[in-house]
N, C-alpha and C positions, 0 to 999 in steps of 0.2 A: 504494500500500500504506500500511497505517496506520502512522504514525508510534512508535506500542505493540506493535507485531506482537509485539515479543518478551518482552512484559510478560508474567508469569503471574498467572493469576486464582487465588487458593487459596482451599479451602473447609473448612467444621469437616466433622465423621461427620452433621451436620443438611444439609448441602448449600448451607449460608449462606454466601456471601463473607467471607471474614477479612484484615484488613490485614496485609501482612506487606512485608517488604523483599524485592528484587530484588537477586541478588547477581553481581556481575560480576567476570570471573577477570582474574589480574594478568596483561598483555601483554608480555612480556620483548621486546627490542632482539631484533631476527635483522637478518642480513645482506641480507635481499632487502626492509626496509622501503624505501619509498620517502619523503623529506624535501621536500615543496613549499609553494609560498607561495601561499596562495587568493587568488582574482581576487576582486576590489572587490565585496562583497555575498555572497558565498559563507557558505553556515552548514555545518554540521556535516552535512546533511542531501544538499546539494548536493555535497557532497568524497564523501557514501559514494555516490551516485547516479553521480557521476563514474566513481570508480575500481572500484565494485563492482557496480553497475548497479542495487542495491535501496535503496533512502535510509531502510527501517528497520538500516540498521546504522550507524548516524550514531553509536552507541554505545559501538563497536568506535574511531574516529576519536577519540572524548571521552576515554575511559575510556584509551588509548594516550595521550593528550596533559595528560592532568589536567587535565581542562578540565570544570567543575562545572554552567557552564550554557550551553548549547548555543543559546538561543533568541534569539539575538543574532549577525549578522553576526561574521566573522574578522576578524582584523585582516590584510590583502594585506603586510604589512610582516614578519610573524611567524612563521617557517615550521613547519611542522605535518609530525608522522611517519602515515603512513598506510600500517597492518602491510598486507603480503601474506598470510598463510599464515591468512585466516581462515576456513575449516574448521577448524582444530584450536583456534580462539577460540570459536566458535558449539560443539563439542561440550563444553567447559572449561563456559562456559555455563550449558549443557544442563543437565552432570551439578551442577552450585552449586545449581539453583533443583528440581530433581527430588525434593529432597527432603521 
């Protein structure tokens, strides 16, 4: 799957592509995150492929960690929160960029 899946393309009343920002909702701390430490060479891509089996939500892992650019190996020393409950992240989402 692409790496964009969840980008959205916006367009003006002409049907023209418009720049706009992508707007991602804030992920609060719950109790059922999980706290691990990526293995040597892991990206953001590979932790959400891991634990959520699609690695376009490598953004959901980012966006949880404050972590600005993703295109670059983790650090195995650094441990990273990786939410559970995202269903209720993907519809936060949803309704940010809907508009």
């Amino acid at each position: 799957m692409n790496r964009y899946a969840f980008s959205i393309i916006k367009k003006n009343k002409d049907g023209k592509r418009v720049l706009s920002s992508t707007m991602y909702p804030k992920i609060p701390f719950r109790n059922g995150d999980r706290f691990v430490y990526p293995i040597e060479g892991d990206r953001l891509e590979t932790i959400a492929k891991r634990y959520y089996d699609d690695t376009t939500l490598w953004w959901i892992i980012a966006k949880a960690n404050e972590i600005r650019d993703g295109s670059y190996a983790l650090n195995p020393a650094k441990q990273i929160r990786v939410p559970r409950n995202i269903s209720s992240i993907i519809s936060d989402f949803e309704r940010l960029n809907s508009q």
